[in-house]
C-alpha positions in Angstrom: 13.4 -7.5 -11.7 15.9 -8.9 -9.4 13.9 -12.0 -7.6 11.1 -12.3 -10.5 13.0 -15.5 -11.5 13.6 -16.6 -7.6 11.8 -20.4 -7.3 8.3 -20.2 -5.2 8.4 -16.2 -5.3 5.8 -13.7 -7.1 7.3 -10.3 -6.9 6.3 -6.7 -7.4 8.1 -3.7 -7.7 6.6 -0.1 -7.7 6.8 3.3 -5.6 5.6 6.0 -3.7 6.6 8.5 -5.2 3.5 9.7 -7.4 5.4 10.1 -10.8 6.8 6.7 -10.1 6.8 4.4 -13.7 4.5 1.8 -11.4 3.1 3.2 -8.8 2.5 1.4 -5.4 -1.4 0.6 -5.3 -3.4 -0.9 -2.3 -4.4 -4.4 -4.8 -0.8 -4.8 -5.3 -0.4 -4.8 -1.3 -3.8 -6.7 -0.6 -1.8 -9.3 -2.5 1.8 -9.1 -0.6 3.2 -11.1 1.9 6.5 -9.2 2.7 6.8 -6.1 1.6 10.5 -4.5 1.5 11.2 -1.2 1.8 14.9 0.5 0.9 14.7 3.6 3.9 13.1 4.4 6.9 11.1 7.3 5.5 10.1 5.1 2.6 8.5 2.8 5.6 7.0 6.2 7.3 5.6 7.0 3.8 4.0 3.8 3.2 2.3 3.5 6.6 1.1 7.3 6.5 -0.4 6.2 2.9 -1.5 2.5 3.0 -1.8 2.1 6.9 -5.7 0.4 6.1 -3.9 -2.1 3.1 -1.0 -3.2 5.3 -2.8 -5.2 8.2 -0.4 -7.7 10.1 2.1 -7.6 7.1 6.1 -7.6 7.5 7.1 -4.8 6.1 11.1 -5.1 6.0 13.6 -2.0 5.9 16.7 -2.8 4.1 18.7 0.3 5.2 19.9 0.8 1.4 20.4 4.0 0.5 17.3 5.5 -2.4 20.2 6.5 -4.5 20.7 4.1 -7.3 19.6 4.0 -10.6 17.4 1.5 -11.7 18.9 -2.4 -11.9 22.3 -1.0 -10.9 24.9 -3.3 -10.5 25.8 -2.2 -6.8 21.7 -2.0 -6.2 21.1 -5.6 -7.6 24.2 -6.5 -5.5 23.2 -5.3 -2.1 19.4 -6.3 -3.1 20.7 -10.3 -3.0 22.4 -10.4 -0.3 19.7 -8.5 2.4 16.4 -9.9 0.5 17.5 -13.4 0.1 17.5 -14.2 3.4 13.5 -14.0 3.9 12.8 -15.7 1.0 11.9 -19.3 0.6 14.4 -22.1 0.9 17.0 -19.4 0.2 19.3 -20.9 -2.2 22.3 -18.5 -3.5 21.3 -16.5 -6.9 23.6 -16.7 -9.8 24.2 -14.3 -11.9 23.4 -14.3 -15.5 
């Protein structure tokens, strides 16, 4: 995962779709603070579905595209420099 080494961050990843490999669940977003989205209907989707589990959380969309595969290069890319800038202290990620 992209920011699950990021200092002072816990992150999840899962999805809406219902065959996703980890599903989004409403104890993974009783838990979230932010919660980032990559399209508009992916942020229509998870309000129609989990309106009751979101209360007065940020939900964030990036405007990226659902068209990459997972851990893409390009993905990972664009991933760092729109999701960085709402995390803690913010300090430039390097890659490995």
């Amino acid at each position: 995962m992209v920011f699950a080494e990021y200092p002072g961050v816990a992150c999840a990843s899962a999805g809406l779709n219902h065959d996703a490999e980890d599903p989004l669940t409403p104890e993974l977003l009783d838990r979230a603070e932010l919660v980032f989205v990559m399209e508009r209907e992916h942020k229509k989707r998870l309000s129609a579905r989990f309106q009751a589990h979101l209360g007065d959380k940020r939900v964030i969309c990036l405007d990226i595209p659902d068209k990459y595969r997972f851990m893409d290069p390009a993905l990972v890319d664009l991933l760092k420099r729109k999701v960085t800038k709402f995390l803690p202290s913010s300090p430039p990620l390097e890659d490995h």
